[in-house]
PQR file with spaces between the fields and no chain letter, atoms N, CA, C, O and H, PARSE charges and radii, in Angstrom:
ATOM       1  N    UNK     1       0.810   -1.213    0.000 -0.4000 1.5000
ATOM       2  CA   UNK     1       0.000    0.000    0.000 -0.0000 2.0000
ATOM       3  C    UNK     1       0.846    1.268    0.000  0.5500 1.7000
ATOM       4  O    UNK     1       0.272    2.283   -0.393 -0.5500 1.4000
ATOM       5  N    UNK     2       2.005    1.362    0.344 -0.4000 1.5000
ATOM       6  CA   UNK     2       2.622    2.179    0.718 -0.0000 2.0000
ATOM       7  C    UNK     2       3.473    2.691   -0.700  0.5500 1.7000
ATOM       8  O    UNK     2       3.931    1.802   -1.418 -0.5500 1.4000
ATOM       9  H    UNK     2       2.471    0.537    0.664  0.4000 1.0000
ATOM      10  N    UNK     3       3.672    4.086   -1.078 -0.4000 1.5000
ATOM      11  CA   UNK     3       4.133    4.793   -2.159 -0.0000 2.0000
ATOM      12  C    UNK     3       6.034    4.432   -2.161  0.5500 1.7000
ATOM      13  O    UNK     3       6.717    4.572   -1.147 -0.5500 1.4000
ATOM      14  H    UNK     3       3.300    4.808   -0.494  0.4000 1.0000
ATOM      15  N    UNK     4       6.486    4.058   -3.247 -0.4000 1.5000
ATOM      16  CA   UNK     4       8.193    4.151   -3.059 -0.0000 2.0000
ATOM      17  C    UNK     4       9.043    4.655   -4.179  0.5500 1.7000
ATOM      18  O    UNK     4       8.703    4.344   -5.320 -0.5500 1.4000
ATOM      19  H    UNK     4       5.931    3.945   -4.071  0.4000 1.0000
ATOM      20  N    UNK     5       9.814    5.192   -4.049 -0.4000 1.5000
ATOM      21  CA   UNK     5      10.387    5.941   -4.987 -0.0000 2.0000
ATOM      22  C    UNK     5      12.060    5.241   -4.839  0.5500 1.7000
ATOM      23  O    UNK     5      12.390    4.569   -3.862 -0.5500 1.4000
ATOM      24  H    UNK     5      10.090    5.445   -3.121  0.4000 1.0000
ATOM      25  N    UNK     6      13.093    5.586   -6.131 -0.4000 1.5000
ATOM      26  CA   UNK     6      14.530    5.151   -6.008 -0.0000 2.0000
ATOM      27  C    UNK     6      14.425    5.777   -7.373  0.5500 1.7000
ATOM      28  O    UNK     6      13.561    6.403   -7.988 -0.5500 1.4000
ATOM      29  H    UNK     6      12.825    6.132   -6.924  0.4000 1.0000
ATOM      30  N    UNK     7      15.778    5.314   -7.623 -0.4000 1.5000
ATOM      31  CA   UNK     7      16.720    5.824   -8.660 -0.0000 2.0000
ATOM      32  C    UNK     7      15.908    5.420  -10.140  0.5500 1.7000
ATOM      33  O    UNK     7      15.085    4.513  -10.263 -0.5500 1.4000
ATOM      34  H    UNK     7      16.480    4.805   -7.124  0.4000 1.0000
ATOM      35  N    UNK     8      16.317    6.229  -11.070 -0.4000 1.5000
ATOM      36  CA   UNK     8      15.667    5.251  -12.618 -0.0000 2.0000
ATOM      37  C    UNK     8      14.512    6.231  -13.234  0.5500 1.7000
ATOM      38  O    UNK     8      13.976    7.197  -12.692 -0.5500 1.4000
ATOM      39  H    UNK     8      16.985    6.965  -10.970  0.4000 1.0000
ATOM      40  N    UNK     9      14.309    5.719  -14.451 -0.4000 1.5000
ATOM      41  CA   UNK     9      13.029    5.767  -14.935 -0.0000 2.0000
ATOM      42  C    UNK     9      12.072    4.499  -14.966  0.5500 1.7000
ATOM      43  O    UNK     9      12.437    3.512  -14.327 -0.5500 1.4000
ATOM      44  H    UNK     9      14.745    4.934  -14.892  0.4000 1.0000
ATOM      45  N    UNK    10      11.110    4.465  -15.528 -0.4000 1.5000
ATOM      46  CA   UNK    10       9.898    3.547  -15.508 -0.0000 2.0000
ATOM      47  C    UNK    10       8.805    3.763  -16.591  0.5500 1.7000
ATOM      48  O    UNK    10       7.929    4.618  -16.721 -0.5500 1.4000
ATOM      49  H    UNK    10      10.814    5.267  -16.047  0.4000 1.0000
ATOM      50  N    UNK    11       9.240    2.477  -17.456 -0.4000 1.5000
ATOM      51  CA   UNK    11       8.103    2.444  -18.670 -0.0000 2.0000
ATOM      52  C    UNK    11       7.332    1.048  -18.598  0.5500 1.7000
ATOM      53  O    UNK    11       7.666   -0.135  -18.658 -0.5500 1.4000
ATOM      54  H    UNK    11       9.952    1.782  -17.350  0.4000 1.0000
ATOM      55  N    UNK    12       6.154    1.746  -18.444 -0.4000 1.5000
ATOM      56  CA   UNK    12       5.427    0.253  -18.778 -0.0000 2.0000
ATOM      57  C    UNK    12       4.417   -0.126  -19.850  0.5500 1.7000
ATOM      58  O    UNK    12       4.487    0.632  -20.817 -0.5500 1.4000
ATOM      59  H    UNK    12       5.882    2.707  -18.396  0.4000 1.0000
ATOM      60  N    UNK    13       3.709   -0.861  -19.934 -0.4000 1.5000
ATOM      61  CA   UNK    13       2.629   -1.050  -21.198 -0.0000 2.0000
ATOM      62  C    UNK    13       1.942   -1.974  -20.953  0.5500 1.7000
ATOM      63  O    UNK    13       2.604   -3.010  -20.896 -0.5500 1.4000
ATOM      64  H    UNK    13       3.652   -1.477  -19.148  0.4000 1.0000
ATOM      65  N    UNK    14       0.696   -2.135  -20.740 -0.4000 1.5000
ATOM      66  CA   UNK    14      -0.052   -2.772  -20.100 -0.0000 2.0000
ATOM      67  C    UNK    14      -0.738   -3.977  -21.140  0.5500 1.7000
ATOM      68  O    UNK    14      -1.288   -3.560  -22.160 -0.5500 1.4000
ATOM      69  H    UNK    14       0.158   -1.293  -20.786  0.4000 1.0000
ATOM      70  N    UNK    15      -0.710   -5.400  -20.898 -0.4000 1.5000
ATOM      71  CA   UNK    15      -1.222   -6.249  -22.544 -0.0000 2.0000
ATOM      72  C    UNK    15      -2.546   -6.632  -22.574  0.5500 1.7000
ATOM      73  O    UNK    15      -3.208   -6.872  -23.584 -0.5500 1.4000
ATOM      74  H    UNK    15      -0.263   -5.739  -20.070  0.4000 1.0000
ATOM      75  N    UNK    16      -3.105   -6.705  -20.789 -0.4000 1.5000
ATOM      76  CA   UNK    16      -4.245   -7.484  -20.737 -0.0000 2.0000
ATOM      77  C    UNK    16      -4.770   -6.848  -19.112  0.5500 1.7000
ATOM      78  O    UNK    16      -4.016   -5.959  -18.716 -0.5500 1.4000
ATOM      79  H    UNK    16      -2.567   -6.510  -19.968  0.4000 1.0000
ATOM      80  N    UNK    17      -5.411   -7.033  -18.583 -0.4000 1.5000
ATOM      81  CA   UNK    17      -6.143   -6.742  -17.335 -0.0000 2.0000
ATOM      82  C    UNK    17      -6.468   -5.039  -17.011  0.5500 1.7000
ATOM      83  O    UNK    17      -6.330   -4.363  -18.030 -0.5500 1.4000
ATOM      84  H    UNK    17      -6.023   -7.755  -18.905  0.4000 1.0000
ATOM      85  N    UNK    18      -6.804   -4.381  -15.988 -0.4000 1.5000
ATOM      86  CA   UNK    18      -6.319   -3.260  -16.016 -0.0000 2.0000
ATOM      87  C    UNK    18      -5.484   -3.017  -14.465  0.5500 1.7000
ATOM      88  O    UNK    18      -5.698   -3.627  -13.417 -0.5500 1.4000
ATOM      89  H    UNK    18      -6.916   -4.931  -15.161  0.4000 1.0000
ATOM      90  N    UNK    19      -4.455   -1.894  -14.726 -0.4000 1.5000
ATOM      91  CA   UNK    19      -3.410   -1.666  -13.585 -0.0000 2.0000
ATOM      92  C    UNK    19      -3.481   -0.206  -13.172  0.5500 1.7000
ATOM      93  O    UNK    19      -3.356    0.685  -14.013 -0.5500 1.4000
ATOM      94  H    UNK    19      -4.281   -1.398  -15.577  0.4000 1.0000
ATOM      95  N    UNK    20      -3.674    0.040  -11.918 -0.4000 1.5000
ATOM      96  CA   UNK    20      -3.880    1.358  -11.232 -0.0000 2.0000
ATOM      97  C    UNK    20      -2.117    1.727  -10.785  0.5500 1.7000
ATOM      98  O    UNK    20      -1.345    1.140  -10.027 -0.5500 1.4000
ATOM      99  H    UNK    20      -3.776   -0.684  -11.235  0.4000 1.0000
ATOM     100  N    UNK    21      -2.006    2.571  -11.374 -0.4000 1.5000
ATOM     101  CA   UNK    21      -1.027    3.300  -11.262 -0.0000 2.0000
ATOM     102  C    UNK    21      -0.936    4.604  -10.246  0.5500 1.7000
ATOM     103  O    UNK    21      -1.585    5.539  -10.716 -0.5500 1.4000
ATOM     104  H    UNK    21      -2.633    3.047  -11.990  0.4000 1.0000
ATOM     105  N    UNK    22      -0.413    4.871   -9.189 -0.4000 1.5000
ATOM     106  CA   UNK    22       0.024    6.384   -9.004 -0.0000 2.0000
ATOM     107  C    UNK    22       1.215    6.819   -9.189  0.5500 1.7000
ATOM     108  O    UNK    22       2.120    6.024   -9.442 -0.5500 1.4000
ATOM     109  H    UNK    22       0.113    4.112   -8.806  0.4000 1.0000
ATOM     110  N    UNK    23       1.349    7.633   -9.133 -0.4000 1.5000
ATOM     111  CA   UNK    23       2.383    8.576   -9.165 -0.0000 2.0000
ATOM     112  C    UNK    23       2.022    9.787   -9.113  0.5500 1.7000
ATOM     113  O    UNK    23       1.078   10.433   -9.568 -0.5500 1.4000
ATOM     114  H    UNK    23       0.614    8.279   -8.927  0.4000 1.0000
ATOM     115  N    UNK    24       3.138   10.058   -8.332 -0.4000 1.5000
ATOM     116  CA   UNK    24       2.684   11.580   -7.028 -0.0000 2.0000
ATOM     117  C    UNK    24       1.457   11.528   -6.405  0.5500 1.7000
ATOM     118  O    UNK    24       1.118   10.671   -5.588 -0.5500 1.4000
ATOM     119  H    UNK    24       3.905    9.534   -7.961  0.4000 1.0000
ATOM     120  N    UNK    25       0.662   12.636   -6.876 -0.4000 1.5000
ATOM     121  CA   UNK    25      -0.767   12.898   -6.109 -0.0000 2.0000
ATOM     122  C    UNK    25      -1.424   12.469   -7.338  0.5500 1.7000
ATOM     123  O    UNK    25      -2.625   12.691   -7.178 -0.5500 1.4000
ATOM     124  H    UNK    25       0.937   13.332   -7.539  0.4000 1.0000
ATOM     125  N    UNK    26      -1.175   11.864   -8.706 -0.4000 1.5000
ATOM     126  CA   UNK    26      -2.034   11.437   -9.866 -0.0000 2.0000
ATOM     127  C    UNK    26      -2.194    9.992   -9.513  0.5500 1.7000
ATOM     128  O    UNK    26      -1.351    9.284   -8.962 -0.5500 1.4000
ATOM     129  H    UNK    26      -0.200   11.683   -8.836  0.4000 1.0000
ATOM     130  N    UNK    27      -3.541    9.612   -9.955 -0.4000 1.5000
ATOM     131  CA   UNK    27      -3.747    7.918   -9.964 -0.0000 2.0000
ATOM     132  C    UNK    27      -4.399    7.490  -11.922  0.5500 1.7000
ATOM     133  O    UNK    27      -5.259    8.188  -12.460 -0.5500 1.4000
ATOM     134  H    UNK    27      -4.226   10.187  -10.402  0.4000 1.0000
ATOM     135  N    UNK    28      -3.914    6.588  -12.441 -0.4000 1.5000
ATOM     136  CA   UNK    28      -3.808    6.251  -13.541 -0.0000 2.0000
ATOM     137  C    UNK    28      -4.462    5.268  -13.056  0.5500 1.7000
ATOM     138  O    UNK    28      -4.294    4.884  -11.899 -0.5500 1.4000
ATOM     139  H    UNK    28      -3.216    6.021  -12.004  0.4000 1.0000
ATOM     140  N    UNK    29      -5.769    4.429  -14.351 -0.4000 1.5000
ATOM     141  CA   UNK    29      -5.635    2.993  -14.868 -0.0000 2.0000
ATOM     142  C    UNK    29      -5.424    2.820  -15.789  0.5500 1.7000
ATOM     143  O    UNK    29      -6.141    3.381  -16.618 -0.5500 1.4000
ATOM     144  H    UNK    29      -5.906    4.741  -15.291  0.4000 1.0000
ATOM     145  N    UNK    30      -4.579    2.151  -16.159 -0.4000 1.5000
ATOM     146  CA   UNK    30      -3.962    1.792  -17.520 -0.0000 2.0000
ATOM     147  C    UNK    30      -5.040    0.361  -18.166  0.5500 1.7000
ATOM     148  O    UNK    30      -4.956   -0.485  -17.276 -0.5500 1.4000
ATOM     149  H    UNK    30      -3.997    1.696  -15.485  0.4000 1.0000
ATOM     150  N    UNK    31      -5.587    0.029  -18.838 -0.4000 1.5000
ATOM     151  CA   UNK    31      -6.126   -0.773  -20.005 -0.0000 2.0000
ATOM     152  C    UNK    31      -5.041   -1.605  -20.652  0.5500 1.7000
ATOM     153  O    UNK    31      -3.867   -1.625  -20.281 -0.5500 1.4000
ATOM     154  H    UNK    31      -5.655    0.717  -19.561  0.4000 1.0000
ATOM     155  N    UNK    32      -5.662   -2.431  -21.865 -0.4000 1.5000
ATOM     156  CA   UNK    32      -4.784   -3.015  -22.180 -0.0000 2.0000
ATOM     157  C    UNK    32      -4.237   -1.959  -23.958  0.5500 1.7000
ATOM     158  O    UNK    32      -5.015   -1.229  -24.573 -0.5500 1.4000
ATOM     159  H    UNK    32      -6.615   -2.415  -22.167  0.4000 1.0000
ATOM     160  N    UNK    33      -3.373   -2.119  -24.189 -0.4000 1.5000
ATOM     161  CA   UNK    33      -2.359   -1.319  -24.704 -0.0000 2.0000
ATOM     162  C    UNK    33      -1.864    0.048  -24.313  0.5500 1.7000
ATOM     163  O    UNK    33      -0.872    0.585  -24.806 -0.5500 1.4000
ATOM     164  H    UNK    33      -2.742   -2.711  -23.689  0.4000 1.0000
ATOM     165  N    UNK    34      -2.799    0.670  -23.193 -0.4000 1.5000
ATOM     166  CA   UNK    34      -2.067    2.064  -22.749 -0.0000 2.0000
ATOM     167  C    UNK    34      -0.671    1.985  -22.194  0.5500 1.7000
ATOM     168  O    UNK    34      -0.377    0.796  -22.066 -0.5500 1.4000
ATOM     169  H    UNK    34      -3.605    0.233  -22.792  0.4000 1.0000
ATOM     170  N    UNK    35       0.253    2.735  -21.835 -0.4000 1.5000
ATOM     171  CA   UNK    35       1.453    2.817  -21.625 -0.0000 2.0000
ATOM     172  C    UNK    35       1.813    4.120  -20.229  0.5500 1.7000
ATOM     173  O    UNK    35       0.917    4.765  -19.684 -0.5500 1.4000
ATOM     174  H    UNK    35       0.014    3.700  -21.939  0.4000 1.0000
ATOM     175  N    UNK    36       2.998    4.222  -19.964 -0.4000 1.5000
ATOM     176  CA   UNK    36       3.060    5.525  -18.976 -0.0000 2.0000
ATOM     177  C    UNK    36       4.868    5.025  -18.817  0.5500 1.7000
ATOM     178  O    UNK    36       5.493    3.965  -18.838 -0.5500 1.4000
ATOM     179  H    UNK    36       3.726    3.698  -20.407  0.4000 1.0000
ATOM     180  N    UNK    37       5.227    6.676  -18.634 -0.4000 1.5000
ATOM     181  CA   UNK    37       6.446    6.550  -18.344 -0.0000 2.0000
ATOM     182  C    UNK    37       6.554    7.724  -17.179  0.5500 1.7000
ATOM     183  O    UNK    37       5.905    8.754  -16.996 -0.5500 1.4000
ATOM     184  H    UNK    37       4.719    7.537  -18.617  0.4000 1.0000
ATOM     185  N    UNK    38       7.645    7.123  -16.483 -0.4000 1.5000
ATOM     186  CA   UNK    38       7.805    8.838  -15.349 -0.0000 2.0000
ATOM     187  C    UNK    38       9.223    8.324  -14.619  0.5500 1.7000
ATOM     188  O    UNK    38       9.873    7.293  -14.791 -0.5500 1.4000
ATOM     189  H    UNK    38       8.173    6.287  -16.632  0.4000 1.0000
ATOM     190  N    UNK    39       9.381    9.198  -13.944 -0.4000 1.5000
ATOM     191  CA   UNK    39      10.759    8.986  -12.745 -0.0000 2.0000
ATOM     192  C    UNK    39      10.752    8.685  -11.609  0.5500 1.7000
ATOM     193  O    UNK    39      10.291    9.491  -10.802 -0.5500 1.4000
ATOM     194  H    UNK    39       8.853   10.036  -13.805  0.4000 1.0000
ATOM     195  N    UNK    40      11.333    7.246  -11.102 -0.4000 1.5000
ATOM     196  CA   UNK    40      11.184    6.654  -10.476 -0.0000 2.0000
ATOM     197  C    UNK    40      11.069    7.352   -9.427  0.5500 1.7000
ATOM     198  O    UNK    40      10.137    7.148   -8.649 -0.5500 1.4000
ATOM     199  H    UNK    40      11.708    6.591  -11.758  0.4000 1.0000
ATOM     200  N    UNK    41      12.585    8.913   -9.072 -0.4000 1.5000
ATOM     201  CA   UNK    41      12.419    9.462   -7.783 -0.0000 2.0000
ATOM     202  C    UNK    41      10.694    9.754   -7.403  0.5500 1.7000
ATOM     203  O    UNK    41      10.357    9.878   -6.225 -0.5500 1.4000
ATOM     204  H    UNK    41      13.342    9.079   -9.704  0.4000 1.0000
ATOM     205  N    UNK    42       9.923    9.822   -8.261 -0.4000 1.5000
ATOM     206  CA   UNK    42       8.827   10.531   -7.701 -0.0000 2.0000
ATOM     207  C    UNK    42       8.208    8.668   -7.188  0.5500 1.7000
ATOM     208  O    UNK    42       8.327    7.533   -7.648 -0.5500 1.4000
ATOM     209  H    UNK    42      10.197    9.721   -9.217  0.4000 1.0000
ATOM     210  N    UNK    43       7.527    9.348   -5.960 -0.4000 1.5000
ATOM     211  CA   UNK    43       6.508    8.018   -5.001 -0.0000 2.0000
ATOM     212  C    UNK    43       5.894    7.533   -6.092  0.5500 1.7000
ATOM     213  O    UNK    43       5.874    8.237   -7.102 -0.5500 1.4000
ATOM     214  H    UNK    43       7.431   10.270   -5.585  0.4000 1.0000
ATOM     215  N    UNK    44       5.409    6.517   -6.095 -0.4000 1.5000
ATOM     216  CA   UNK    44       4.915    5.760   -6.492 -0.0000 2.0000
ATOM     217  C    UNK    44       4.224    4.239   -6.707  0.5500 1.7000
ATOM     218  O    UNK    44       5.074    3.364   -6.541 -0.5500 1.4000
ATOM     219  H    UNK    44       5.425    5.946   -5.274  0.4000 1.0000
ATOM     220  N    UNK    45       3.114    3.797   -6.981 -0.4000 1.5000
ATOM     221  CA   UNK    45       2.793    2.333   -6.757 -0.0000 2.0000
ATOM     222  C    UNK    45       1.947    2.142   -7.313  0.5500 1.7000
ATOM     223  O    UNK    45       0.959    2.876   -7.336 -0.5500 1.4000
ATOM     224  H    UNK    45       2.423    4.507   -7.116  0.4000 1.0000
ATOM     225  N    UNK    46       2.144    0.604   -8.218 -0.4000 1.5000
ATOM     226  CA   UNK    46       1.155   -0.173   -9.061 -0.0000 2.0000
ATOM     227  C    UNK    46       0.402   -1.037   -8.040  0.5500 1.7000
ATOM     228  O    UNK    46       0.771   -1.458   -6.944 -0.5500 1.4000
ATOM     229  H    UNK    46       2.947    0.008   -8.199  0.4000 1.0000
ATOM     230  N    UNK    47      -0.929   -1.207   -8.801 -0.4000 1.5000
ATOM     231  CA   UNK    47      -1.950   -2.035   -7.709 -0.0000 2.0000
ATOM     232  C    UNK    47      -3.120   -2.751   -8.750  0.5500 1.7000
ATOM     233  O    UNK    47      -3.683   -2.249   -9.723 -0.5500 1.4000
ATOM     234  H    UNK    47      -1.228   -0.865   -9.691  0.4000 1.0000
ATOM     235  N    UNK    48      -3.242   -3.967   -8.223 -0.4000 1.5000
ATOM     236  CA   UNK    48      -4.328   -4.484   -9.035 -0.0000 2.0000
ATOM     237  C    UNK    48      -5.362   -4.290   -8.142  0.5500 1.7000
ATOM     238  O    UNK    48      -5.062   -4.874   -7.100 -0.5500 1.4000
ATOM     239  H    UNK    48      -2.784   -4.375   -7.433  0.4000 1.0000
ATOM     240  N    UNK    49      -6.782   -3.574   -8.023 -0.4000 1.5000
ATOM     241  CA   UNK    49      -7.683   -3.677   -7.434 -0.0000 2.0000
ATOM     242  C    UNK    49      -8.977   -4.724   -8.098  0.5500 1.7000
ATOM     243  O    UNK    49     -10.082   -5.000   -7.631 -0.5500 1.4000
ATOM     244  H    UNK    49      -7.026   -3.100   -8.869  0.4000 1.0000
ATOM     245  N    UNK    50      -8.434   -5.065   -9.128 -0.4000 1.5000
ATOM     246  CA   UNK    50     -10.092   -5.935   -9.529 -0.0000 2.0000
ATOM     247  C    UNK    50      -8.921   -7.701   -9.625  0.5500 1.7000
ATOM     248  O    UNK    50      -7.796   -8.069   -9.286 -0.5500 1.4000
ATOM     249  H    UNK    50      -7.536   -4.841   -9.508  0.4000 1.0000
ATOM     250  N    UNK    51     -10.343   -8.349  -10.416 -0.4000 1.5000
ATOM     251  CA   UNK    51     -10.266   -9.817   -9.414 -0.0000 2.0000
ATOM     252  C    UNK    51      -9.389  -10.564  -11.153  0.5500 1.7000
ATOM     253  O    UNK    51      -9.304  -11.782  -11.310 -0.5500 1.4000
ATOM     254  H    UNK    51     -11.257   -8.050  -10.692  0.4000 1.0000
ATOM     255  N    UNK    52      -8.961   -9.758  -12.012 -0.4000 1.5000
ATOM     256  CA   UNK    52      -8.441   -9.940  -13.366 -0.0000 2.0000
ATOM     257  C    UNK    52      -7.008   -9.666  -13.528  0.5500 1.7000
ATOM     258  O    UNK    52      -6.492   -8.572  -13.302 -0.5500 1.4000
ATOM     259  H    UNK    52      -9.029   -8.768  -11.884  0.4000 1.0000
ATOM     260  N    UNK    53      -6.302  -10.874  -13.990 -0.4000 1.5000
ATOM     261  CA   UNK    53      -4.616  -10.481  -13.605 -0.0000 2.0000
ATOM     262  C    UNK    53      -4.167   -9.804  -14.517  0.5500 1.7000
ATOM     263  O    UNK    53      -4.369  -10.041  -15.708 -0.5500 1.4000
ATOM     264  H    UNK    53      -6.721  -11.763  -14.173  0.4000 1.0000
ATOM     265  N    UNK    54      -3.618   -9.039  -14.153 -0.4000 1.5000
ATOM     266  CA   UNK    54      -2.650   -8.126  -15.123 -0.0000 2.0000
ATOM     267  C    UNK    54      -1.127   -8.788  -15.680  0.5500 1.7000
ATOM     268  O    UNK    54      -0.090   -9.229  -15.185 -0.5500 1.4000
ATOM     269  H    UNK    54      -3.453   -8.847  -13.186  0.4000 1.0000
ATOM     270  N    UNK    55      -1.681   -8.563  -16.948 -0.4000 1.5000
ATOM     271  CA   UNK    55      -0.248   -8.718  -17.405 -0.0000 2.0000
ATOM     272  C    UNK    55       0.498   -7.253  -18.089  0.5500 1.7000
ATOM     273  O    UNK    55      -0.123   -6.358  -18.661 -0.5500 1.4000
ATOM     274  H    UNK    55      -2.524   -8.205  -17.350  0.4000 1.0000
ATOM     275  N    UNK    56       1.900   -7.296  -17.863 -0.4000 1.5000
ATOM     276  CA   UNK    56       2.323   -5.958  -18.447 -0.0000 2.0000
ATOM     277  C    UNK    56       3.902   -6.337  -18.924  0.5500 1.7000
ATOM     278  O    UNK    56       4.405   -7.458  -18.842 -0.5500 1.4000
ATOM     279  H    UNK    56       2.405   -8.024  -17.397  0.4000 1.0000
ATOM     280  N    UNK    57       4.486   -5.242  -19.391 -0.4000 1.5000
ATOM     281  CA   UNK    57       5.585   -5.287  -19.806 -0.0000 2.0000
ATOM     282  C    UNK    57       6.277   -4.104  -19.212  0.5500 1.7000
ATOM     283  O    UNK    57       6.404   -3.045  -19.827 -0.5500 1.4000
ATOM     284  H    UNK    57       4.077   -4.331  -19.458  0.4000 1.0000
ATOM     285  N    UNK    58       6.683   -4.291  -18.103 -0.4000 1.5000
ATOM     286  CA   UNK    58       7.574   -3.213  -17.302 -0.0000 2.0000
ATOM     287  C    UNK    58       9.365   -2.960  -17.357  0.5500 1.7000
ATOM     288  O    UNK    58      10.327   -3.716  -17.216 -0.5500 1.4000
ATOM     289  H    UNK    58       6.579   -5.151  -17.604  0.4000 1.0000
ATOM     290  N    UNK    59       9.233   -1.741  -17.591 -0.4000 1.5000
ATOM     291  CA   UNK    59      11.151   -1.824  -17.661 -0.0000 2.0000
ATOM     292  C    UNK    59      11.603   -0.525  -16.793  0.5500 1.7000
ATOM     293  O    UNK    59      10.983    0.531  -16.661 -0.5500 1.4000
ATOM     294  H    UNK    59       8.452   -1.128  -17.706  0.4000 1.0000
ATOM     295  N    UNK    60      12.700   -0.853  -16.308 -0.4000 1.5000
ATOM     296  CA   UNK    60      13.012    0.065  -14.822 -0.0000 2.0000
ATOM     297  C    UNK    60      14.470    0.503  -15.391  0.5500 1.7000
ATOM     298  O    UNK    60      15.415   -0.248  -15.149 -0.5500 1.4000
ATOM     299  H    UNK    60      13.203   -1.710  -16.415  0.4000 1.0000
ATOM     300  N    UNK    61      14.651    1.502  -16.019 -0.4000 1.5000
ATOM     301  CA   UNK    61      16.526    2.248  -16.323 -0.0000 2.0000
ATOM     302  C    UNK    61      16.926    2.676  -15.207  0.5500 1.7000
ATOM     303  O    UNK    61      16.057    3.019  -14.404 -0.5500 1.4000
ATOM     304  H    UNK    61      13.884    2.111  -16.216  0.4000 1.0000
ATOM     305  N    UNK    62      18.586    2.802  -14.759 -0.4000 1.5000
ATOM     306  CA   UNK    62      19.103    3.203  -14.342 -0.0000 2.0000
ATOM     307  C    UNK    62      18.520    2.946  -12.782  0.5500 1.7000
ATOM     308  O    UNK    62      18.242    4.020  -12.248 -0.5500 1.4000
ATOM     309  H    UNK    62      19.292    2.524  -15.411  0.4000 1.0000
ATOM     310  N    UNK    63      18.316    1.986  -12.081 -0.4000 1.5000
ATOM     311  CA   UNK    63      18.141    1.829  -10.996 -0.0000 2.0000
ATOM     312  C    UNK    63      18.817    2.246  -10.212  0.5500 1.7000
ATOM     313  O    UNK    63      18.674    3.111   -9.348 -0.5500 1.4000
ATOM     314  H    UNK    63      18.543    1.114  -12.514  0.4000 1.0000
ATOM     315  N    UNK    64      20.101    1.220  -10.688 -0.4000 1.5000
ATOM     316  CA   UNK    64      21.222    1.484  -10.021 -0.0000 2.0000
ATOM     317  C    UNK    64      21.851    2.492  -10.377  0.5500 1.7000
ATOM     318  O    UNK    64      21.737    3.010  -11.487 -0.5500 1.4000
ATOM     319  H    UNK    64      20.217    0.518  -11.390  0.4000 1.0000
ATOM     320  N    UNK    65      23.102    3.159   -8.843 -0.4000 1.5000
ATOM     321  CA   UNK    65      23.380    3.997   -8.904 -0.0000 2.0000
ATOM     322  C    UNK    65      24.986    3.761   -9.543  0.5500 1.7000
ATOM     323  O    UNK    65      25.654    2.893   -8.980 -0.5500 1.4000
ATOM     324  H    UNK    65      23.195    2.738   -7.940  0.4000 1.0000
ATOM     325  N    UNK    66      25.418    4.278  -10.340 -0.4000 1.5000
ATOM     326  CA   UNK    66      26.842    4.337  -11.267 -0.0000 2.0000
ATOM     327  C    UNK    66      28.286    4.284   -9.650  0.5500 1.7000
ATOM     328  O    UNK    66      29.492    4.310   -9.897 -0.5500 1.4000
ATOM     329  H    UNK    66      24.874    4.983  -10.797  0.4000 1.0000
């Protein structure tokens, strides 16, 4: 439940179910082919609230720190 933020960016794309997204004080549901990108520093957290699994294609840059 709790919002987390780190290093990176964050792209995802959603193939099938739908996925509630926040970031910051915005809340997203993504569908299947919508997409979203943002920076990891900002809080953030994916959540499935319905009873349909999500599938997605998530990719996390620069996590780590150099």
């Amino acid at each position: 439940d709790a919002l987390v933020r780190h290093n990176g960016r964050e792209f995802g794309t959603v193939l099938s179910g739908r996925l509630h997204v926040t970031v910051g004080f915005d809340d997203h549901v993504l569908g299947p082919g919508d997409s979203i990108f943002f920076e990891s520093t900002t809080p953030h957290r994916l959540h499935n609230d319905g009873d349909e699994t999500v599938t997605a294609i998530w990719i996390v840059l620069g996590r780590q720190s150099s």
